[in-house]
N, C-alpha and C positions, 0 to 999 in steps of 0.2 A: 504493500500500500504506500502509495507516495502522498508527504505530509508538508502542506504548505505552508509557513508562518510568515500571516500581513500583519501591519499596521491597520488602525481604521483608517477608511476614506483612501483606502489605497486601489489604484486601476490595476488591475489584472484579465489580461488579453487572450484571447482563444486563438491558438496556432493551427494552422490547416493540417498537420502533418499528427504522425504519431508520437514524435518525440518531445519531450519538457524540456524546454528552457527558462532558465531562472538567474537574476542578475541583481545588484539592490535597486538598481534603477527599474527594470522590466521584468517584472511576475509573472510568469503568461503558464498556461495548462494547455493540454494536449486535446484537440476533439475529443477526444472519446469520452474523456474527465472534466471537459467544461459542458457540455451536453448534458452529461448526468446531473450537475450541479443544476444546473439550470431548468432542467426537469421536475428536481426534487422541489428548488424554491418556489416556483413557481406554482407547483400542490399545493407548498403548505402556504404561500401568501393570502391564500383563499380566508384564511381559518387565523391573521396574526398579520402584525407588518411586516413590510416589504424588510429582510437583512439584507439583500444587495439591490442595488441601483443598476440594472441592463441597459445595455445599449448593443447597438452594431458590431458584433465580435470581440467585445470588451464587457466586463462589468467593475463597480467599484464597491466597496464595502462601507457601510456607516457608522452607525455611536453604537452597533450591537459589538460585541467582544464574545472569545467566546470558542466553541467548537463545533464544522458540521459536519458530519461523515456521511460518503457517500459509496458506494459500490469502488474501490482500487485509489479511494482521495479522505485524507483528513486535511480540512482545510480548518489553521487555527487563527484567529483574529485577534492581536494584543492591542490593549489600550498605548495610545499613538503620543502621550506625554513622554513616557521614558523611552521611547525609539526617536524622538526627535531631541529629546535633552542627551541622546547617549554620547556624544563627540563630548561633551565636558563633563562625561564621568571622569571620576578619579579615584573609582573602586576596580576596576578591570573588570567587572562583569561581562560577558555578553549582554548584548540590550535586549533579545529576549528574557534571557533566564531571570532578570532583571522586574521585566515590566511583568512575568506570571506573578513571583513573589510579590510586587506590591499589589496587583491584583488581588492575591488570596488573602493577605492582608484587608487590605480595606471590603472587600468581602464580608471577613469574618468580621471586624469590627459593626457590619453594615448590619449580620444579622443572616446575612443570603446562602452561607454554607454553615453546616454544625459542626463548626473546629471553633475552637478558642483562640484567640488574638496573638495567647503566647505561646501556641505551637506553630506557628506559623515558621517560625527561622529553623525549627526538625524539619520540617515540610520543605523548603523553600530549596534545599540542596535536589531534590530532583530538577531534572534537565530534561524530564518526559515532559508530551502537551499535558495542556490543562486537565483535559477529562478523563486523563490518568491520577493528576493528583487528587483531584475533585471525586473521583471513585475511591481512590484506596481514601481518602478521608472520610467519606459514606458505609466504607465497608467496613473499619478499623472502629469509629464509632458506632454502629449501630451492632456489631459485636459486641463491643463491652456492655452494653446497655442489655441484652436480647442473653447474656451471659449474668448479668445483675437479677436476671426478670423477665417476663415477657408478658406482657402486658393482656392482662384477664377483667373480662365482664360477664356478667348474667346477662343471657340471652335468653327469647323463651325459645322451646324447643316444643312441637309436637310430636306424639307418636302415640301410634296405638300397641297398647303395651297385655303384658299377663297379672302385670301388678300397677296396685292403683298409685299414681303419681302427679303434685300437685293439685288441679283441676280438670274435672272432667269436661271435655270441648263436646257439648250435648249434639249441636249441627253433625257433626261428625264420627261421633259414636255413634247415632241411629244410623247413617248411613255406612258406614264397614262393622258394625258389631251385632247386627239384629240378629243373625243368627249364631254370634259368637260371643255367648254370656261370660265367657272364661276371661274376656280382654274386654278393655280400659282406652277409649280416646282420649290422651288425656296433654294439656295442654302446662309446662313449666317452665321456669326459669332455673338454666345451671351454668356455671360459671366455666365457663370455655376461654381457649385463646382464640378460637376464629372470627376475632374482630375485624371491623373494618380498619383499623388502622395496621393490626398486622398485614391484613391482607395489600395492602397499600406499600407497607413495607417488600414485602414480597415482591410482587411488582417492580418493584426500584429495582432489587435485587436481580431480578432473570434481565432488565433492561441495560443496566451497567455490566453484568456477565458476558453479555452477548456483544460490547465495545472493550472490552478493557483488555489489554495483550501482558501485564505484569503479573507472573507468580504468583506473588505473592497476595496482589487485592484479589486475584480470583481466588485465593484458598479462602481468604477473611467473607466474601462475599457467599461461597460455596457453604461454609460454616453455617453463615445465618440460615441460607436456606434449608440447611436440614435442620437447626433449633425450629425453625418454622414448619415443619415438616408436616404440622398438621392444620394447616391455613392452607386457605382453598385460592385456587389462582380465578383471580378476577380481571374482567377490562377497568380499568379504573377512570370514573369520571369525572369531571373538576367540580359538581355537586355534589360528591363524597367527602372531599375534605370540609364542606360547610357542615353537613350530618356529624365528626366528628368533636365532643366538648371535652376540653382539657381541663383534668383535675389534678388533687395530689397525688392520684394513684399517677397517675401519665405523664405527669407534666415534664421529666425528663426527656421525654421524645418527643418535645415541640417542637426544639430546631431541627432534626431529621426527619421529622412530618413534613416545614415549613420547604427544606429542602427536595424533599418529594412532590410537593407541589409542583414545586419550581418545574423539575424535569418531567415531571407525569400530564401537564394541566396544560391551560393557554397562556399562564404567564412566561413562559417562554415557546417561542415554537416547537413545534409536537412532536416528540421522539417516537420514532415507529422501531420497532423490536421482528428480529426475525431472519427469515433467508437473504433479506433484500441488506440486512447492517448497515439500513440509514438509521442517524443521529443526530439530534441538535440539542448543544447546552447552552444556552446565548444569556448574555445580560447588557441592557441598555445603560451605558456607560452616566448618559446622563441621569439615572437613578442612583446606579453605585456613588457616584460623586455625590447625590444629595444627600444620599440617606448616610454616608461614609461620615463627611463633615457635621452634618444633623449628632451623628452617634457620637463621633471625638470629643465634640461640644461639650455634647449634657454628661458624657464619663468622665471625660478630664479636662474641662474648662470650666464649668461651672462650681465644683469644690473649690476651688483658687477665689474666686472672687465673691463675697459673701450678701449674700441676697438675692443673687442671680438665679433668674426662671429659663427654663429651657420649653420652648413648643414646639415639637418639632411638625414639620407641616401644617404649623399654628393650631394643631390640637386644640378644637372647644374656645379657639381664636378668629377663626376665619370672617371674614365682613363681606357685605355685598358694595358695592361701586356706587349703580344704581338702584332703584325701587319704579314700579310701574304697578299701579291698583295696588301697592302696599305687599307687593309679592318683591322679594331681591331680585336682583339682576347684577348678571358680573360678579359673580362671585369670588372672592382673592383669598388666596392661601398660600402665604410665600414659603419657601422651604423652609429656613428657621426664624422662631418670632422670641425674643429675650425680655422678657422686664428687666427692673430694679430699680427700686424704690419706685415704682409707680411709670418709672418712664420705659418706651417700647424703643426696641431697636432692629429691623430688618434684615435675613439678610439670605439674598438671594442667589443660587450656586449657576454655574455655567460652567459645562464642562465643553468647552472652543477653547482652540489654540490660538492664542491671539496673535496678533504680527504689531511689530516695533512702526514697523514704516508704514501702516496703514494707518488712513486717517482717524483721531479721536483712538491710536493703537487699538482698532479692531472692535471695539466699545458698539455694538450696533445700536440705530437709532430703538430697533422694538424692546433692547435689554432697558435701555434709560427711560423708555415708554413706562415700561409696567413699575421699573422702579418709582418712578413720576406716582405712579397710581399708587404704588405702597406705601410710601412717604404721608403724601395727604391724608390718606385714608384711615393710615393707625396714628397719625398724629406724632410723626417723629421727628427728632432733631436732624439725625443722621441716619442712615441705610446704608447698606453695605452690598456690591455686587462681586462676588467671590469667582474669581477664576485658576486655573491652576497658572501655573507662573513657568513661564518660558525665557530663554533668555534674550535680556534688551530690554524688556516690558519694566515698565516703572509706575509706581501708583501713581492716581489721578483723580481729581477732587471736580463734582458738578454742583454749580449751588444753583437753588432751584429760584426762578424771580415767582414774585407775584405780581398782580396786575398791574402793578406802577413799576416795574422794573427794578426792586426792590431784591437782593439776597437772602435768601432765610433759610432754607432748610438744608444738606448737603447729601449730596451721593456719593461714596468715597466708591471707587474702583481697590479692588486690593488682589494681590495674588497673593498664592499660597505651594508655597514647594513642596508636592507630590515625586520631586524624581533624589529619592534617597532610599538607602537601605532601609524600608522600613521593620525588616525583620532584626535589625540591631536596635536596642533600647535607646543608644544617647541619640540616634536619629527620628527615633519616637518625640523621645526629651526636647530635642528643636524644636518637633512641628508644635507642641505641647506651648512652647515660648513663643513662638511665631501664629498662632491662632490666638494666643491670648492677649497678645499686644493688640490684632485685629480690633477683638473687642473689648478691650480696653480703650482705645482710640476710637471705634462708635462709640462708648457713652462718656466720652470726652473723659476718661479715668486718667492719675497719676501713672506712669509705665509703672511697672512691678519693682518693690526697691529689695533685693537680696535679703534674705534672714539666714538667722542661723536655725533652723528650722531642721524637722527631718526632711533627709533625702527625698527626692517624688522617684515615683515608678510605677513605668507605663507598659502594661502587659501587652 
């Protein structure tokens, strides 16, 4: 199988011939393997958005990340921050091996895989694609979990039995029993594992067996399914995870449900299992970026500065624009919304590459649009529009006039450097000081002055 790794928004060309050529400048795939590709996305755009942009013997890829397999192609997509920061790395990495690690990182931070923030740097030493690491982390956790326990409910059960059990189901005992007084229709509740949630589990399990080529996740993965040996194999449909409620019995397999979802559902495009070994595990970058920064925030920025509220996706915040008949209209929910002491601070993610040399450095007019609209609307001093930080790019301050030309409110532009080792702590510990300056500088705070304080540590 031949395995491609782009950047997003990169052109990748279909060559008439049979043979691959591959260059950093020109990506191109062979008929046979751009055909297929082009096949499969186009099923599944039906049912999801478009992950590639087609055109005339070319396509280009967008903000999805990620991996899709198709019959003799894995084609992998990295987030296109650290492949275009990588000429001023000063770790030696490869800018792949690079850009997965901070991927799986802000990932887990995000909430979107069920690994922990601080096994990421064990993790991060594979050089395999993504949806090898993303498996053996699906296999390896839900082994230990499924090894702890496996998760039991009362179910009711019917059957027509010899001995009488719970309640008699009357409908159905007159009809299979009238002439067999010896037996009981009878209708109870017994504590099984054939939950829907194992059986969900299961599922994940035959669909990541049937892509993953490492020893070793296929033994971890093979494991669960004989623990599971007595869950029934289902189609699994994305109104099954809403049928499931998590309690204290379960709630350890939230993130590997939540994970499940991911791969089984529409939240990412639809992985099909079977003779044909197409795959897709995608995630829209510009989600990861929201909810990444959203999570860093309210973990480890809001402990530092004392009174500080964290909403993220303005949680039980959101305001409407307009009103028409006393009904909202426009409704605004910026990615994260801060009080303290009473006052709000905006602050809205954009995950674009911006450019130095572009006018207003890349700033589009619709990004300062909507900020325009968050400003006024929650009544703030300052806003903030967060982008990742390229090099050349330098912050940039917009004050907002009112109707007499007057200055008042302000939009701070700010980057934030995403292209470091995030699997090593003191490069955690930066972005830790460099987000917190952010907002500290929206609500106009003193910078942080050094204590002699305990050490911080950021998992």
């Amino acid at each position: 199988m031949r395995r491609l790794s782009v950047a997003e928004h990169t052109l990748v060309t279909r060559l008439a011939g049979t043979e691959n050529f591959e260059s950093a400048a020109r990506p191109s795939l062979n008929a046979r393997l751009y055909d297929r590709l082009h096949a499969f996305d186009r099923a599944e755009s039906v049912a999801r958005e478009q992950v590639l942009e087609w055109s005339d013997g070319a396509f280009r890829t967008t903000q999805w990340v990620g991996v899709v397999q198709v019959p003799g192609l894995q084609l992998e997509i990295l987030p296109k921050i650290d492949l275009v920061a990588a000429e001023h790395s000063e770790t030696g990495d490869v800018p792949q091996t690079e850009a997965r690690r901070n991927l799986l990182y802000m990932l887990a931070v995000s909430g979107d895989v069920p690994v922990r923030s601080r096994d990421v740097a064990r993790l991060a030493v594979r050089k395999a694609a993504l949806s090898e690491t993303l498996a053996a982390i699906f296999g390896q956790r839900l082994l230990r979990e499924l090894l702890r326990g496996r998760e039991k409910a009362y179910l009711t059960q019917e059957e027509n039995l010899r001995q009488f059990k719970g309640k008699l189901f009357v409908p159905r005992h007159v009809v299979h029993n009238a002439a067999h007084r010896e037996r009981f229709f009878c209708r109870f509740d017994e504590l099984l594992e054939d939950t829907l949630m194992n059986r969900i589990f299961r599922a994940c399990c035959r669909v990541l067996l049937d892509v993953t080529n490492q020893p070793a996740t296929q033994d971890a993965i093979r494991h669960c399914l004989l623990l599971l040996d007595g869950v029934s194999d289902v189609s699994v449909q994305e109104a099954d995870f809403g049928r499931i409620s998590i309690n204290r019995q379960n709630e350890r397999f939230e993130d590997l449900l939540r994970f499940c979802r991911l791969l089984l559902s529409g939240a990412t495009p639809t992985v099909q299992a079977g003779a044909t070994r197409t795959f897709s595990l995608l995630f829209d970058m510009n989600i990861v970026f929201e909810r990444f920064i959203a999570a860093f925030v309210h973990r480890y920025i809001a402990p530092l500065i004392e009174g500080l509220r964290v909403y993220r996706q303005s949680a039980g915040h959101s305001k409407h624009l307009m009103a028409s008949a006393g009904v909202g209209v426009l409704r605004l929910a910026p990615d994260l919304l801060m009080e303290l002491a009473g006052r709000p601070l905006v602050v809205d993610t954009k995950w674009k590459v911006l450019s130095a040399r572009s006018a207003r450095s890349g700033v589009s007019d619709a990004d300062l649009y909507q900020l325009f609209a968050y400003t006024r609307r929650y009544g703030c001093a300052r806003s903030i529009l967060l982008y990742p930080h390229v090099s050349g790019l330098e912050p940039r301050d917009f004050d907002v006039l009112d109707e007499h030309g007057r200055t008042g409110p302000r939009v701070l532009v700010r980057h934030v450097r995403l292209h470091r080792n995030l699997a090593e702590e003191k490069e955690r510990l930066a972005l830790v000081s460099e987000l917190e300056a952010i907002v500290r500088e929206g609500f106009q705070l003193p910078a942080e002055t050094p204590t002699a304080g305990p050490v911080r540590t950021v998992a």
